[in-house]
N, C-alpha and C positions, 0 to 999 in steps of 0.2 A: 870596593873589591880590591882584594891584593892583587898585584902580576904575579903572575904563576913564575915558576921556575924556569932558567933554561933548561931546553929540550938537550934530552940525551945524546950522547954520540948517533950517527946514523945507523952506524952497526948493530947496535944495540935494539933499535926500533923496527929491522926490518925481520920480519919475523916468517921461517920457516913452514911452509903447509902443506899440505898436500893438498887440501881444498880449497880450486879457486876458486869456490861460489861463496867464499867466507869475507863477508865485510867486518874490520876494526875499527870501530868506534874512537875518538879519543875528547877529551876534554881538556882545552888548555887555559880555561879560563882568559882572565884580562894579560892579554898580550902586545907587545912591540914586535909593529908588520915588520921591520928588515929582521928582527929574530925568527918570526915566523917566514917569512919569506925565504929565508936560508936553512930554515929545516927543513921547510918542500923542496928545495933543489936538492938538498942532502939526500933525502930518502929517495927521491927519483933519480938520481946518476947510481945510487947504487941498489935500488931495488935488484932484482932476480927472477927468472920466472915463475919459481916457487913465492916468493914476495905477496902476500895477501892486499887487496886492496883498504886503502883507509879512509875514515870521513874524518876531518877534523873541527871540533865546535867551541867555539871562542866568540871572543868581543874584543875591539882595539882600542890603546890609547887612541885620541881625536889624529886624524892623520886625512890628507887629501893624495889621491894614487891615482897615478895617467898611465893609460893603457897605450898598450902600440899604434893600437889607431889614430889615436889621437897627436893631430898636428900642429894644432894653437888651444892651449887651454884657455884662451881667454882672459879678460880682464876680470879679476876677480881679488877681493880682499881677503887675507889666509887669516887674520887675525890672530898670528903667532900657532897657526896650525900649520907642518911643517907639511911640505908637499912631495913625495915621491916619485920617481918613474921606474914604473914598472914591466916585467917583460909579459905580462900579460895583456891579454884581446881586449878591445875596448876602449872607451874612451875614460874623461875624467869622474870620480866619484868621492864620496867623504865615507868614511867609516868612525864611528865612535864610539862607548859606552849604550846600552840598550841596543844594537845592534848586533843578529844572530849572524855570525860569520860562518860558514861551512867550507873548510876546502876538503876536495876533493882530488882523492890519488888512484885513479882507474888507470890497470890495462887494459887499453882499447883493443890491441888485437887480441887478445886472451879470452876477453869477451867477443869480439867481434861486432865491436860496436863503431858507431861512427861518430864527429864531434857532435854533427847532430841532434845525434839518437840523445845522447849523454845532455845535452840543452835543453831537450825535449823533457825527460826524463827530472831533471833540476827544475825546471819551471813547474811542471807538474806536482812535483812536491810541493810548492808552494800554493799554488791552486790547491792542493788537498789539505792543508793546512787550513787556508782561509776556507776553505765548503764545510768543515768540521764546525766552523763558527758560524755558516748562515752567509758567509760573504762570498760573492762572485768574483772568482780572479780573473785575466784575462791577458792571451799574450797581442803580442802587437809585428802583423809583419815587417822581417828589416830592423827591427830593437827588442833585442833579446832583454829577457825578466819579464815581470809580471807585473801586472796594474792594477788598480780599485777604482774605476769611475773617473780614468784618463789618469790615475797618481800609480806613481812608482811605487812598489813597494820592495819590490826585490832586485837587484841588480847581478847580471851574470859577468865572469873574463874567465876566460881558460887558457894555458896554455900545455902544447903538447910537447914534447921529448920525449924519441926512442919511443914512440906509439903508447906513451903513458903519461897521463895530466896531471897538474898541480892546477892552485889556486881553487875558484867555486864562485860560490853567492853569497850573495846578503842578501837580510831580509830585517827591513826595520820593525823594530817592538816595541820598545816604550826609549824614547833617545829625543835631545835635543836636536830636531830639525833643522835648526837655523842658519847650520853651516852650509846646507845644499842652497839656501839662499843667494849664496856668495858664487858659485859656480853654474853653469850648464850643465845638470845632473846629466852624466853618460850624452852628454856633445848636443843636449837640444836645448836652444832656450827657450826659458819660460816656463819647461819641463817642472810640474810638481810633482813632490810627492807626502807619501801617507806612510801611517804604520801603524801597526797592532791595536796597539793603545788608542789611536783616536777613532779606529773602528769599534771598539765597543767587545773587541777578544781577550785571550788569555795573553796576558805576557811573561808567565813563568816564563823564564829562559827553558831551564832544566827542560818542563813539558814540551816547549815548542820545537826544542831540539830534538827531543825521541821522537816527536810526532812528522818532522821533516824524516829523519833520517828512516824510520818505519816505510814512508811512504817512497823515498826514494830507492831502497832498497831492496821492495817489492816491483816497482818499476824496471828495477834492472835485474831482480830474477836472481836477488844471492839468495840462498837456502838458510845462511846463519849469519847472526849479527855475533859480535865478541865487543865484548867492554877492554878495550887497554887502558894501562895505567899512562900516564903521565911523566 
């Protein structure tokens, strides 16, 4: 897959509504997380209260990201996968190729939600994802995302500004594994994980992305979805 293009100015992206129950879709394809990483900041310092909320659906170059929690990432071999720190919640994880990244750009008080609610809500999508396939997801109290028979499958980090989030989840689908090998998936060791593919589900990207974002934005009660361009 190509990288998509850089993201527009911010200006440009954040888009006037009148309705806040309207979620934007967008699709960035194969991206670089500090490109991405700096257009969620973009578009969150200058959202507006009109500023409709966004889902953003991508995959990353191989990259390892340490969240704020996280105080010793451990010994671990990067094997020329560059490591990040990030200003987001949580601990350390890998992102790579076959892996559904979603971020997410909600106002929280606009909705009246809480970081909670909004985790709750993200995990659940993925639960509906896998129950569509036959598979039992399962949260874990104290470690946020979701599981398949004690494996990871999805991982959550948020963070908030000015009562409105960036970042989201992952959720692995058909992707070489073997980087999580090398680290303490999200600070546990030992921690395994699974994905799409080796359960026996769909790993269209394309479909598992409408079908996350359907589910999550029934969950949070927007009235309309909108496709943006790129």
């Amino acid at each position: 897959m190509v990288e998509s293009a850089q993201p527009p100015q911010a200006a440009s992206r954040v888009e006037e509504t009148p309705d806040a129950d309207t979620m934007v879709v967008r699709r960035a394809g194969l991206s670089g997380y500090d490109t991405m990483w700096r257009a969620m900041m973009r578009f969150t310092h200058d959202r507006a209260a009109h500023t409709a909320d966004e889902v953003w659906l991508l995959e990353h170059h191989p990259v390892y990201t340490v969240g704020l929690s996280c105080k010793d990432a451990g010994p671990f071999g990067p094997g020329g996968i560059p490591l990040v720190s990030s200003d987001r919640g949580g601990q350390i994880t890998y992102h790579g190729p076959g892996q559904l990244v979603a971020y997410v750009m909600v106002d929280l008080r606009r909705r009246s939600l809480g970081v909670r609610a909004l985790v709750d809500a993200l995990e659940q999508a993925v639960i509906d994802v896998l129950a569509a396939g036959g598979v039992a997801g399962e949260r874990r109290a104290g470690a946020p995302g979701v599981y398949v028979g004690g494996r990871k499958i999805a991982a959550l980090g948020l963070r908030v500004r000015r009562g409105c989030t960036y970042h989201g989840l992952s959720l692995n689908v058909d992707m070489d594994l073997e980087p999580f090998g090398r680290i303490d998936p999200c600070g546990y060791r030992g921690l395994e994980v699974t994905q799409l593919a080796a359960l026996g589900l769909d790993t269209d990207m394309r479909r598992v992305g409408n079908a996350l974002v359907a589910s999550l934005a029934e969950g949070l009660e927007y009235n309309r979805l909108v496709t943006g361009d790129w």
